[in-house]
C-alpha positions as a Markdown table, in Angstrom:
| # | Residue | x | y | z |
|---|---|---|---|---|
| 1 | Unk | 204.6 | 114.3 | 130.8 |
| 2 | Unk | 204.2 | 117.5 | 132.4 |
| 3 | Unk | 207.2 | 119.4 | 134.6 |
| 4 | Unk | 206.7 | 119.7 | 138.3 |
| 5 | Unk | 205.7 | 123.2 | 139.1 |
| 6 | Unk | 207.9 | 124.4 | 142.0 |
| 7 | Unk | 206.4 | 127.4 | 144.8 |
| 8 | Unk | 210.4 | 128.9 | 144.4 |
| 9 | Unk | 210.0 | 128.2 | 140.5 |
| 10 | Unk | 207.7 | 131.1 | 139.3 |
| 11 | Unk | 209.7 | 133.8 | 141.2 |
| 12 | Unk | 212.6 | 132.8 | 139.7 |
| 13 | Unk | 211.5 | 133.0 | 136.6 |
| 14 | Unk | 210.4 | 136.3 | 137.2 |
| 15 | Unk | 213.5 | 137.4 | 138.0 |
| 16 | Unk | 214.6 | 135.9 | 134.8 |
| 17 | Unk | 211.9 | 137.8 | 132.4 |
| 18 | Unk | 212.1 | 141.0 | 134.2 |
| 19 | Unk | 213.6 | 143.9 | 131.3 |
| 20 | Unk | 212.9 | 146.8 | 133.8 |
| 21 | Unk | 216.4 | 147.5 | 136.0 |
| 22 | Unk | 214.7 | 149.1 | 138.7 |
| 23 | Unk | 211.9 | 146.0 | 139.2 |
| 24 | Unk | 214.8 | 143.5 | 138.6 |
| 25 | Unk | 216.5 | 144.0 | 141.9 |
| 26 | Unk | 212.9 | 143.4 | 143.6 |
| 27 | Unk | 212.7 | 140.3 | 141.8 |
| 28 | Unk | 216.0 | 138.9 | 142.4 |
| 29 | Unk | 215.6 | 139.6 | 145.9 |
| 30 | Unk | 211.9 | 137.4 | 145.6 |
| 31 | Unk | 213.8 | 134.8 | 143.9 |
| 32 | Unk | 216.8 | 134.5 | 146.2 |
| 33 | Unk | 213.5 | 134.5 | 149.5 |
| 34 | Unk | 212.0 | 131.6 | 147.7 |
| 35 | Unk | 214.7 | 129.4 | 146.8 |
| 36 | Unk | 216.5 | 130.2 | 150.2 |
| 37 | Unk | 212.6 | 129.0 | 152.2 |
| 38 | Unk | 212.8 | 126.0 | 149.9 |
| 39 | Unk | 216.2 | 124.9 | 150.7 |
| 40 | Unk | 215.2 | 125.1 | 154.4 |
| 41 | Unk | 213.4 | 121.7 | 154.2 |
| 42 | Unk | 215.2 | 118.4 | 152.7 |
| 43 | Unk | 214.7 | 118.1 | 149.1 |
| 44 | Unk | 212.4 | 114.6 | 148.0 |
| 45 | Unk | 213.5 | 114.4 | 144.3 |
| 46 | Unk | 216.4 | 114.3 | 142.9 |
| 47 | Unk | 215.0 | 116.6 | 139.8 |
| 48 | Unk | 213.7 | 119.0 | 142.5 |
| 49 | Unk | 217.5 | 118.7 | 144.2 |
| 50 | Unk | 218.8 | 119.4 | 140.1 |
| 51 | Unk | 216.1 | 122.2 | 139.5 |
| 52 | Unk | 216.9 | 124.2 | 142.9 |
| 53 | Unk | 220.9 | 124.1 | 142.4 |
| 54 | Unk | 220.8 | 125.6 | 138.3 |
| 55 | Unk | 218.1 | 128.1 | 139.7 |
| 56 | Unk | 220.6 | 129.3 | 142.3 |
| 57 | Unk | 223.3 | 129.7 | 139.9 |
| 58 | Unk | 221.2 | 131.5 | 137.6 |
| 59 | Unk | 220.2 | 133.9 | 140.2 |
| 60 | Unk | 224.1 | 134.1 | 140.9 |
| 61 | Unk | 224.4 | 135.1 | 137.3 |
| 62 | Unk | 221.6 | 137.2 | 137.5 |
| 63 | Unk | 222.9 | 139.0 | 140.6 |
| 64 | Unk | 226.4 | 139.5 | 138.6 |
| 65 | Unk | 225.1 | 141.1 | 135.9 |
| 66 | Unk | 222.8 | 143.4 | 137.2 |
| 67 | Unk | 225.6 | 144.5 | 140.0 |
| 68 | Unk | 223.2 | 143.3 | 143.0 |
| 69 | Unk | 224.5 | 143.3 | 146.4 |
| 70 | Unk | 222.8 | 140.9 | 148.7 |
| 71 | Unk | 223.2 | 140.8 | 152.6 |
């Protein structure tokens, strides 16, 4: 069976595979936008609910390790 694809999803992962420092910030910042839009509007499944929450704390990680600082 084939995973859900998620809009927030593919600029997360991004984020994620991005080696370049300077283009890593930008696609934090995309990934932290898409998941924040998403969570705007309830949340149907409970594997969407599971997906969005470990995609946020990777982007926390993400944030901590590339010394980000978000507003």
């Amino acid at each position: 069976m084939k995973k859900p694809q998620y809009a927030w999803r593919e600029p997360y992962v991004y984020a994620i595979l991005e080696t370049d420092p300077k283009l890593k910030v930008a696609q934090i910042c995309e990934a932290v936008a898409a998941i924040e839009q998403r969570r705007l509007s309830p949340v149907e499944t409970e594997a969407e609910r599971r997906s969005l929450e470990n995609a946020w704390k990777g982007v926390q990680a993400l944030i901590s390790e590339s010394s980000v600082r978000l507003v």
